[in-house]
BATISE-271111 format. One record per atom (N, C-alpha, C): y, x, z; atom name; residue number from 1. Coordinates in Angstrom, 2 decimals. Layout:
<rs>
R       Y       X       Z atom seq
R       Y       X       Z   CA NUM
...
</rs>
This chain:
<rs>
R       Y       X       Z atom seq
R   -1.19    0.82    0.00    N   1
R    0.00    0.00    0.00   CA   1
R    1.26    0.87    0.00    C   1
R    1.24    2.61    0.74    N   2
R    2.44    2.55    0.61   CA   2
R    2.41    3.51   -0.53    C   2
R    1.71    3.61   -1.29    N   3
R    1.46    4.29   -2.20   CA   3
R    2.17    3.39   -3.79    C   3
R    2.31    2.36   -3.19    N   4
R    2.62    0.99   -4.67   CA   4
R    3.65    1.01   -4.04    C   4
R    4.68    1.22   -3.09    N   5
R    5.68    0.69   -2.32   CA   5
R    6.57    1.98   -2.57    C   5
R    6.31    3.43   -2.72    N   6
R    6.53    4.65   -2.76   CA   6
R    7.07    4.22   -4.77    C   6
R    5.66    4.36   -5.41    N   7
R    5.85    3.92   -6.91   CA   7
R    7.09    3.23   -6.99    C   7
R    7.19    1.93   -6.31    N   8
R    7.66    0.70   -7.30   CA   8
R    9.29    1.33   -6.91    C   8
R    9.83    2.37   -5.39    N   9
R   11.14    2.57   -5.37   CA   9
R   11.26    3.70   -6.31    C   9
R   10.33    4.84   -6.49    N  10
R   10.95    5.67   -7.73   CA  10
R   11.01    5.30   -9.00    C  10
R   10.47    4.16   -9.24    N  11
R   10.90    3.22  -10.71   CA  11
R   12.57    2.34  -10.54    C  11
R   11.98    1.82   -9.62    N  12
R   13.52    1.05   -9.47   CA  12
R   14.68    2.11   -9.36    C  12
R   14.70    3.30   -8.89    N  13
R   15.56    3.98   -9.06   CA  13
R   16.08    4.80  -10.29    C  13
R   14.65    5.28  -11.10    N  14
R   14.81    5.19  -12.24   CA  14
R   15.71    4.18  -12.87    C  14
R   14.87    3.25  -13.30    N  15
R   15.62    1.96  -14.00   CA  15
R   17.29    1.84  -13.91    C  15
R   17.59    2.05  -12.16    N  16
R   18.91    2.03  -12.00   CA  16
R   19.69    3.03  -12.35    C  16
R   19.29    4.57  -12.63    N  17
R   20.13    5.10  -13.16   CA  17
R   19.77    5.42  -14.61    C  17
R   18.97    4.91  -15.14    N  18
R   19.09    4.42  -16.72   CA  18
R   20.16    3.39  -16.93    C  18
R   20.30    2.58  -16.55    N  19
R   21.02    1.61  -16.51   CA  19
R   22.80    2.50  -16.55    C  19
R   22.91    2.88  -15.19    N  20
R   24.17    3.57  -15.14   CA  20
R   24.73    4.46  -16.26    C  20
R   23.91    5.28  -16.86    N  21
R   24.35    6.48  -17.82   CA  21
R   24.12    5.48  -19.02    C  21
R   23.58    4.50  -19.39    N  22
R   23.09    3.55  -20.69   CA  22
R   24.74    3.19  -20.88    C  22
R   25.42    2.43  -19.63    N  23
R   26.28    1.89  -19.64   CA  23
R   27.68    2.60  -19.69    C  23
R   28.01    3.45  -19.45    N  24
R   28.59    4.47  -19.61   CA  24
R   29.81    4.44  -18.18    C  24
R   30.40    5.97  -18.10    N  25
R   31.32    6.57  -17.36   CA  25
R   32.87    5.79  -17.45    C  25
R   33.50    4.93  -16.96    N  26
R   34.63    4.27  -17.21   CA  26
R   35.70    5.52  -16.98    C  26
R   35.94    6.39  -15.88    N  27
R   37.03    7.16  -15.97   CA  27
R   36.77    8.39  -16.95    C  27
R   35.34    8.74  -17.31    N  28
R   34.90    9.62  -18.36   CA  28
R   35.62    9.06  -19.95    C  28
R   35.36    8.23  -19.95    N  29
R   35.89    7.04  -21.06   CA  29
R   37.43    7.05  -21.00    C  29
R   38.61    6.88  -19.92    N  30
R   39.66    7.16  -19.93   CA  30
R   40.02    8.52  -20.72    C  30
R   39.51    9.41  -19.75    N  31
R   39.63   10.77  -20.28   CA  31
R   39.56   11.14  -21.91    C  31
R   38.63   10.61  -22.34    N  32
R   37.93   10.62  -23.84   CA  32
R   39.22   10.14  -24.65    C  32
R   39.86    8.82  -24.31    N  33
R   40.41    8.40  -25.43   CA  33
R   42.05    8.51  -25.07    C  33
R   42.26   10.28  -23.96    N  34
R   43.52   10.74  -23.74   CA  34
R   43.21   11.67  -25.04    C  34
R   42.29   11.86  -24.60    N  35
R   41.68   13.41  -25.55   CA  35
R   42.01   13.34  -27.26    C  35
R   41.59   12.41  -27.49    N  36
R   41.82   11.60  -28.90   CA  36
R   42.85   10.73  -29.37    C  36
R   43.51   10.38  -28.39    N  37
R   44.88   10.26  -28.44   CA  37
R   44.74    8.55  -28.86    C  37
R   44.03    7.99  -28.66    N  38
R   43.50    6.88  -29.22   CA  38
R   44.83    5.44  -28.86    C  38
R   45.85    5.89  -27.91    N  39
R   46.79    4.56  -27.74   CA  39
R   47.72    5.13  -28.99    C  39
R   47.83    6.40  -29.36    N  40
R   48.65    6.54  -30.62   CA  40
R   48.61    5.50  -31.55    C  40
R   47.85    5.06  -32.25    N  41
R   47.81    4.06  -33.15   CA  41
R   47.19    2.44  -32.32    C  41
R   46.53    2.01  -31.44    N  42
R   45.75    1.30  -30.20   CA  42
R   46.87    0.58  -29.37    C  42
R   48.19    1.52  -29.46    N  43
R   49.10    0.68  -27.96   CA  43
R   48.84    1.70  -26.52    C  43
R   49.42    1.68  -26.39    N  44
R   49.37    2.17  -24.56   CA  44
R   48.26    1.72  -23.50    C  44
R   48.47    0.02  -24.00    N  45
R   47.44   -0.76  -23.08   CA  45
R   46.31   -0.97  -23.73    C  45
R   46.54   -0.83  -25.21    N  46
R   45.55   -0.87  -26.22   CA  46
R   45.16   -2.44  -26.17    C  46
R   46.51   -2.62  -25.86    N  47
R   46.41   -4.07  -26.19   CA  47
R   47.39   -4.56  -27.00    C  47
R   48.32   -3.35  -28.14    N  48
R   49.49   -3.46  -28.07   CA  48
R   49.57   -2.54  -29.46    C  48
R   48.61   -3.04  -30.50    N  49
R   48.92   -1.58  -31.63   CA  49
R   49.66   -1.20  -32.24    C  49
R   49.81   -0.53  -32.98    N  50
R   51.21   -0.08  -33.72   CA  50
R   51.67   -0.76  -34.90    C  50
R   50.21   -1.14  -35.47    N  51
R   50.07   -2.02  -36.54   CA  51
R   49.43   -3.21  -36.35    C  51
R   50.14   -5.01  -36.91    N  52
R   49.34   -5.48  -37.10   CA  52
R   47.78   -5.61  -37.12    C  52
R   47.66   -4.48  -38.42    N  53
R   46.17   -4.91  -38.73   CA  53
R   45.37   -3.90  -37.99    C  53
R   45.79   -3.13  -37.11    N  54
R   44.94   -2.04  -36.42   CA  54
R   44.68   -3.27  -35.03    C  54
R   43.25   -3.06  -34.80    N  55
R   42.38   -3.98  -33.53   CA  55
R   43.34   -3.86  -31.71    C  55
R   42.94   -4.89  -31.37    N  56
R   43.16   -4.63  -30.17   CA  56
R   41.82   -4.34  -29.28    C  56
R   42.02   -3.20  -28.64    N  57
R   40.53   -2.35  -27.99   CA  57
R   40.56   -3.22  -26.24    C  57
R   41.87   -3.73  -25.99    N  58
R   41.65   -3.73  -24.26   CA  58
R   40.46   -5.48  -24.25    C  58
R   39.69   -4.86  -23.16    N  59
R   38.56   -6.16  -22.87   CA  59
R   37.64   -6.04  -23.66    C  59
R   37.69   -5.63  -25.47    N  60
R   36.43   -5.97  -26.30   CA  60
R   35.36   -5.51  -25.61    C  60
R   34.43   -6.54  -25.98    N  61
R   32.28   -6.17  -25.49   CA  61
R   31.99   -4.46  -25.81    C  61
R   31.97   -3.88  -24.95    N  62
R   30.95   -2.39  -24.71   CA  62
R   30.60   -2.62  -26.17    C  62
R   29.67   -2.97  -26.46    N  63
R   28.34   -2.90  -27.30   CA  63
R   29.10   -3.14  -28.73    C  63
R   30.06   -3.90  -29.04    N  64
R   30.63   -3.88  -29.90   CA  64
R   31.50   -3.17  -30.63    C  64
R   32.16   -2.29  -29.55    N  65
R   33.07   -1.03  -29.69   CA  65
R   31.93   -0.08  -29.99    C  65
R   30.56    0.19  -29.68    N  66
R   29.83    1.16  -29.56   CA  66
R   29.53    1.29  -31.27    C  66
R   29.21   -0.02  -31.70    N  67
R   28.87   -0.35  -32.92   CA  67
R   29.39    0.27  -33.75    C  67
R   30.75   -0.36  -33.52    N  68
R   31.87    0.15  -34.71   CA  68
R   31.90    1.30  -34.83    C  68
R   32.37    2.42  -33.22    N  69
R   32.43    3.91  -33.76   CA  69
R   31.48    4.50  -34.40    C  69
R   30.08    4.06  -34.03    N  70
R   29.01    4.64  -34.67   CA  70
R   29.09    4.22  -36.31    C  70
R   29.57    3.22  -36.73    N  71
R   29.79    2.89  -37.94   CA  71
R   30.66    3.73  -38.54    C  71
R   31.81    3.67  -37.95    N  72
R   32.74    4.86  -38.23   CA  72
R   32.00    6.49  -38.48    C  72
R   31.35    6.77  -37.69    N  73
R   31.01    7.84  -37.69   CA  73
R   29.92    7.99  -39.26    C  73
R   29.17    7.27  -39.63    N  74
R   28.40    6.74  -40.53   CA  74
R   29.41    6.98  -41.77    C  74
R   30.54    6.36  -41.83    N  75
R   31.23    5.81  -42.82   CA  75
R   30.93    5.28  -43.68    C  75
R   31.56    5.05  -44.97    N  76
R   30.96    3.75  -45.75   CA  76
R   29.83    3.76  -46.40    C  76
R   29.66    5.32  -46.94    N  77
R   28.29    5.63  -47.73   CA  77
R   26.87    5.88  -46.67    C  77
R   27.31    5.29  -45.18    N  78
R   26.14    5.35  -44.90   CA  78
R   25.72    3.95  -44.35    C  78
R   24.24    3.87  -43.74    N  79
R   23.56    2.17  -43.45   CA  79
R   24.51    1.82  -42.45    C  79
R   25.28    0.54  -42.30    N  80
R   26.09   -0.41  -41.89   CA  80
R   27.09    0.40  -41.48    C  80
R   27.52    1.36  -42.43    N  81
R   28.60    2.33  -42.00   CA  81
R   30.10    1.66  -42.35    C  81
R   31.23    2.11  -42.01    N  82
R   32.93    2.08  -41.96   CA  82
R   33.47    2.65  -42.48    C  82
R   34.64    2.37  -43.78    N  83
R   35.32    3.18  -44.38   CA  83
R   36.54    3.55  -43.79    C  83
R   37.39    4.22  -42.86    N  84
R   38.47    4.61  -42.50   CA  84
R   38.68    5.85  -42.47    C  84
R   39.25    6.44  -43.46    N  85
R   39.52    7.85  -43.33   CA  85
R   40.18    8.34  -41.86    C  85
R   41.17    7.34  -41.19    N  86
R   41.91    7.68  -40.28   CA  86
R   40.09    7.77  -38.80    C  86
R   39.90    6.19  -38.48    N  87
R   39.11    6.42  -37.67   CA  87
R   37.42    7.19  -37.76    C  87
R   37.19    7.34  -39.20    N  88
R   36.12    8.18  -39.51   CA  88
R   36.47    9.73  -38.93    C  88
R   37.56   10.44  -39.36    N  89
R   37.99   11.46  -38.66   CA  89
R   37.93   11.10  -37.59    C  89
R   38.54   10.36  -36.38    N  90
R   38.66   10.57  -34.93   CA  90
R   37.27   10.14  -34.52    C  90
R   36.19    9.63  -35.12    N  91
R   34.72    8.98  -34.47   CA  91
R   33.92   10.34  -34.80    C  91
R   34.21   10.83  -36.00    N  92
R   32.96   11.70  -36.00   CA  92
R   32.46   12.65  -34.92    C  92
R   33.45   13.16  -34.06    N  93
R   33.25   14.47  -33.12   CA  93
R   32.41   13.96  -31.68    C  93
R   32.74   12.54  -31.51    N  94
R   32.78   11.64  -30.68   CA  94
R   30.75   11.82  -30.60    C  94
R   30.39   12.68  -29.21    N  95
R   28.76   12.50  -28.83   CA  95
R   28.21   11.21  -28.53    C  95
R   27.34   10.66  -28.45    N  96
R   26.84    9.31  -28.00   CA  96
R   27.15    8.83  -26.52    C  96
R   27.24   10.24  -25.37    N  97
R   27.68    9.63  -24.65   CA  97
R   29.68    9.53  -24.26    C  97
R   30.31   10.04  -25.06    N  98
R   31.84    9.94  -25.53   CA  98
R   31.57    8.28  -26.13    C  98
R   30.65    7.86  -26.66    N  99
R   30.84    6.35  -27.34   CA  99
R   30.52    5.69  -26.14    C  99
R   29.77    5.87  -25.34    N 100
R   29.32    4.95  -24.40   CA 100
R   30.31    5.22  -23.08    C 100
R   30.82    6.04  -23.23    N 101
R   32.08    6.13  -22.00   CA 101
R   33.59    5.69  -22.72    C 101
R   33.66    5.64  -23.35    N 102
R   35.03    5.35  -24.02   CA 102
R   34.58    3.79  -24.14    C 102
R   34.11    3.00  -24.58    N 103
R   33.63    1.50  -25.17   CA 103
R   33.13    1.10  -23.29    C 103
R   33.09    1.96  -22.32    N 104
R   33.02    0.74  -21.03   CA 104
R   34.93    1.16  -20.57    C 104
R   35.36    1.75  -20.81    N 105
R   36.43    2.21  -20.64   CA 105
R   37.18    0.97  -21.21    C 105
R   37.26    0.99  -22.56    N 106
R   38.12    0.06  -22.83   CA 106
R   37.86   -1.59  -22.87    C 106
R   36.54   -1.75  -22.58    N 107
R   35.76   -2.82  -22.68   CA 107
R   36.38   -3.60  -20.66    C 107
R   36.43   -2.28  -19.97    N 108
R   37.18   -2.83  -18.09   CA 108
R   38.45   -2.99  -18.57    C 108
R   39.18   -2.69  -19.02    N 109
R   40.91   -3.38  -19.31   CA 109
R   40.86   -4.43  -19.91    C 109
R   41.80   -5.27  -19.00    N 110
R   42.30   -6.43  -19.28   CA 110
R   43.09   -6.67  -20.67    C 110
R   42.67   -7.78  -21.48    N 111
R   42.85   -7.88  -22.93   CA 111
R   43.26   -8.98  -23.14    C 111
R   43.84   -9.63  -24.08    N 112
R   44.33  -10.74  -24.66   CA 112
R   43.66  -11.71  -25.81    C 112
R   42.30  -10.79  -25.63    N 113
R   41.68  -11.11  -26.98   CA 113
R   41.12  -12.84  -26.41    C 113
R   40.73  -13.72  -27.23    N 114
R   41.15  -15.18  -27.30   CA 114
R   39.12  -15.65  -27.27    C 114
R   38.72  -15.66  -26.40    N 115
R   37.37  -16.41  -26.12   CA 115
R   36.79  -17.89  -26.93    C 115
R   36.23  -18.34  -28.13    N 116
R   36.31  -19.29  -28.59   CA 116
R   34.82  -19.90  -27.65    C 116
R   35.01  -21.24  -27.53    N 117
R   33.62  -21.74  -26.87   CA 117
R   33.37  -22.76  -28.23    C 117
</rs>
């Protein structure tokens, strides 16, 4: 018994810090998108871009931001890749875990983006 009881906490602890590093570093993620300068064109709050048609990043879903840079990084000639010369340059350098800390980063700020039910 305490042999299954021993098991089942070094799994659960596992699991939990899979979970943690899966999900990524929020002030690691700050850091990342000082580094890259990413409110330059994004807004300050990155809720606030410079352009119209450039996205607003504050609040969007983790998993969705993760998408895109990796798309970006891909660019257009590759599978479900992104054509932006501007953000293809700033995604490519960007490691997997720079995507997963930057996308919980901007995914915890408060956003304006509009919830449809």
């Amino acid at each position: 018994m305490k042999k299954i009881l021993a098991s089942a906490v070094i799994l659960f602890s596992v699991v939990i810090s899979f979970n943690a590093s899966a999900a990524g570093n929020v002030s690691a993620g700050k850091a990342a998108t000082e580094k890259y300068n990413c409110a330059s064109c994004h807004g300050k709050d990155f809720n606030s871009p410079i352009d119209p048609s450039y996205p607003k990043l504050a609040g969007q879903h983790a998993d969705y931001l993760e998408h895109a840079l990796i798309a970006y990084q891909r660019g257009s000639d590759g599978a479900n890749g992104r054509g932006n010369a501007i953000m293809g340059a700033q995604a490519k350098p960007l490691s997997h875990q720079d995507i997963h800390n930057i996308a919980a980063y901007l995914h915890s700020l408060p956003g304006s983006l509009v919830l449809r039910k």
